[in-house]
C-alpha positions in Angstrom: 0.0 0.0 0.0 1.3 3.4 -1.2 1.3 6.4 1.1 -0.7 9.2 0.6 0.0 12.5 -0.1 -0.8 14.6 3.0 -3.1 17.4 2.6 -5.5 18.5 -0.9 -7.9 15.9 -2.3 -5.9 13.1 -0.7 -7.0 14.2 2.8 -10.4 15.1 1.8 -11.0 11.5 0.2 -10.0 10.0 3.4 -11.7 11.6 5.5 -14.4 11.1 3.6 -13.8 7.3 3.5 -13.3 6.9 7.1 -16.4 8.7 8.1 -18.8 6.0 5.8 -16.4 3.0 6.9 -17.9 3.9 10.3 -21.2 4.9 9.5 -21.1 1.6 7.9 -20.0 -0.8 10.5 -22.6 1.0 12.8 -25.4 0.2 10.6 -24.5 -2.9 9.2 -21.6 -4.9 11.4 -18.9 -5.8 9.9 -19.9 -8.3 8.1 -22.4 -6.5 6.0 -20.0 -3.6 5.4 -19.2 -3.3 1.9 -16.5 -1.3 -0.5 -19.5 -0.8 -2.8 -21.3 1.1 -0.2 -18.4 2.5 1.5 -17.6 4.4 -1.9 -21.0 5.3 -2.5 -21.5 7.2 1.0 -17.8 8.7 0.5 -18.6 9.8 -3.2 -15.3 7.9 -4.5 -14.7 5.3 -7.3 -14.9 1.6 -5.9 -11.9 1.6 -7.9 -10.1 3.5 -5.3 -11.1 1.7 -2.7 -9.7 -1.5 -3.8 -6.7 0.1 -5.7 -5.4 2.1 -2.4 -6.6 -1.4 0.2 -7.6 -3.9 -1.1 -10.4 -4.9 1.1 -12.5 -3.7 4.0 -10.8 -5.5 6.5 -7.4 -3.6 5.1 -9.2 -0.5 5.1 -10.2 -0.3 8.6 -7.0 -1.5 9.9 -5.2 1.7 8.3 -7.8 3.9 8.9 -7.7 2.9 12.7 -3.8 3.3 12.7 -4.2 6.7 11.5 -6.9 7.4 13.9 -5.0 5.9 16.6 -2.7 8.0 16.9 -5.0 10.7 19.1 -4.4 9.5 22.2 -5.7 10.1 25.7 -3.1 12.0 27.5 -1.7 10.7 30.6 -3.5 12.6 33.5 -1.4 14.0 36.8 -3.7 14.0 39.8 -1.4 14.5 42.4 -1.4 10.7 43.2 -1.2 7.4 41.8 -4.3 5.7 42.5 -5.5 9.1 41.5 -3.8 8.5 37.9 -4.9 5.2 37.2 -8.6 5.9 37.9 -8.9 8.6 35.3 -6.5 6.6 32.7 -9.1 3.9 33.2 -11.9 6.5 32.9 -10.7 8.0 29.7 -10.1 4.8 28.3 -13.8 3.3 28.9 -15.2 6.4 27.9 -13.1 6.1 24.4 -14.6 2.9 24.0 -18.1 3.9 24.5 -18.0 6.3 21.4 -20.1 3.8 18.9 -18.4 4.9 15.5 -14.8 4.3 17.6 -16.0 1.0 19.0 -17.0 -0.3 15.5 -13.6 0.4 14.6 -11.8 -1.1 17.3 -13.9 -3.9 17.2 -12.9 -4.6 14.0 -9.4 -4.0 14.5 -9.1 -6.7 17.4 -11.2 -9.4 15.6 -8.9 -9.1 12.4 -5.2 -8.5 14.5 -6.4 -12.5 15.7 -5.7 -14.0 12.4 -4.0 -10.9 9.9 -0.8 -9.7 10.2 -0.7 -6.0 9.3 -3.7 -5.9 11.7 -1.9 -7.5 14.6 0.9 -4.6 13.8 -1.3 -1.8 13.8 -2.8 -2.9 17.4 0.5 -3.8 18.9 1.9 -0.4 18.0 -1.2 1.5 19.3 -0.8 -0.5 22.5 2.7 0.1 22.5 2.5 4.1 22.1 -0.6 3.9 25.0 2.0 2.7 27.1 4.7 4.5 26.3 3.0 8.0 26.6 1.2 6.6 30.4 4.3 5.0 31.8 5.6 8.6 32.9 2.4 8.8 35.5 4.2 5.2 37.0 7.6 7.5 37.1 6.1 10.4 38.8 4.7 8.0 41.7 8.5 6.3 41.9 9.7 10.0 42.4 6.7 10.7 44.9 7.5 7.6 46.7 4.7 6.3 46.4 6.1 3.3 44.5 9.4 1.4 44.8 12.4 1.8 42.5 11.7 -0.3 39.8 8.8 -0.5 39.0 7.5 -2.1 35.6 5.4 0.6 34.3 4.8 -0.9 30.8 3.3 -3.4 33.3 0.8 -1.2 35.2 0.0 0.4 32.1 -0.9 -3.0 30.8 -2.8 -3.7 34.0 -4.8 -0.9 34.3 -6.6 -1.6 30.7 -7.2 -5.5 31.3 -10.2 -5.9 32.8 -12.2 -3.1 30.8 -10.7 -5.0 27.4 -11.7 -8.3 29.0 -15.0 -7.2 29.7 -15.0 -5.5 26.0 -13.9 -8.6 24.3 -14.4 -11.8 26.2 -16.9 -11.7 28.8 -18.9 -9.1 27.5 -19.9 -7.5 30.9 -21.1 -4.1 30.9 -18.1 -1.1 30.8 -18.5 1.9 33.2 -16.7 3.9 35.4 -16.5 1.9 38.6 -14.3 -0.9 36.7 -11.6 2.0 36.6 -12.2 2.8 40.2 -11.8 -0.6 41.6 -8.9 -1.4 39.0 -7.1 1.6 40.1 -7.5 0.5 44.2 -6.0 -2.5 43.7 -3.1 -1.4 41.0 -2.2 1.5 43.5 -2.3 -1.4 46.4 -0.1 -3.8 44.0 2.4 -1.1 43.4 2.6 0.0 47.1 3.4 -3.4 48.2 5.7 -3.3 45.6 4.1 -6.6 43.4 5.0 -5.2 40.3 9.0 -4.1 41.0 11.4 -6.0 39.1 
């Protein structure tokens, strides 16, 4: 796949494209989401489409790893526990926007068996932690963790049980998963669980 030229009608066609990839998936799932349709509701030839991905699934994935790159910034409440809680928030709340959770939900079904979908989720993961581990250095400095603590690891921590409940047990996501998550983390970290 060829990258495109930013800015002009190359930005405008995208943007385009990625506003009726996720009116589509909200209407019709995934499965009924077509590049037919997709270049009808983004007035572009179907040509287009497939010449610049290929198919939807490719589609998404890029579209997503363009997207992904707004992140949540890392919050500074004065504490850890603090920290954690509205990371979590932010988070759940991200995944309660319905056009963005039809487009992550296709993202994590296809990373399970595609390749170039796999990459794009590990590097959005991978710059989520990078750009939150700093609130994990700030509570080493405050004392209120030990020296060496795995922040990638916290990081990690703090987002499994909202992903779990997103993608495998399909309990309900609000606000007082991030709470309790953030208790225990903070608890964790104090007892100094997750030092190397």
């Amino acid at each position: 796949m060829t990258s495109p030229r930013p800015g002009g009608r190359t930005a405008r066609t995208r943007a385009a494209v990625a506003e009726a990839v996720q009116a589509e998936l909200l209407e019709f799932g995934y499965a009924g989401t077509t590049m037919e349709r997709i270049a009808q509701r983004a007035g572009v030839a179907k040509t287009t489409l497939y010449r610049r991905w290929g198919s939807v699934g490719q589609l998404v994935v890029d579209l997503f790893g363009e997207t992904a790159a707004a992140q949540i910034p890392p919050p500074d409440t004065g504490t850890l526990e603090g920290d954690l809680r509205e990371l979590g928030r932010a988070s759940i709340a991200l995944l309660s926007v319905p056009p963005l959770r039809a487009v992550f939900d296709v993202v994590v079904g296809e990373a399970v068996h595609d390749a170039a979908a796999r990459a794009v989720l590990t590097g959005f993961f991978a710059t989520r932690i990078a750009l939150a581990a700093p609130l994990v250095e700030r509570a080493v400095a405050r004392g209120e963790a030990p020296a060496g603590t795995d922040a990638a690891e916290v990081i990690r921590l703090v987002g499994a049980p909202y992903f779990a409940r997103a993608y495998i047990t399909g309990d309900p996501l609000d606000p007082a998963v991030a709470d309790r998550t953030a208790r225990i983390l903070a608890l964790a970290v104090r007892e100094g669980l997750l030092a190397g």
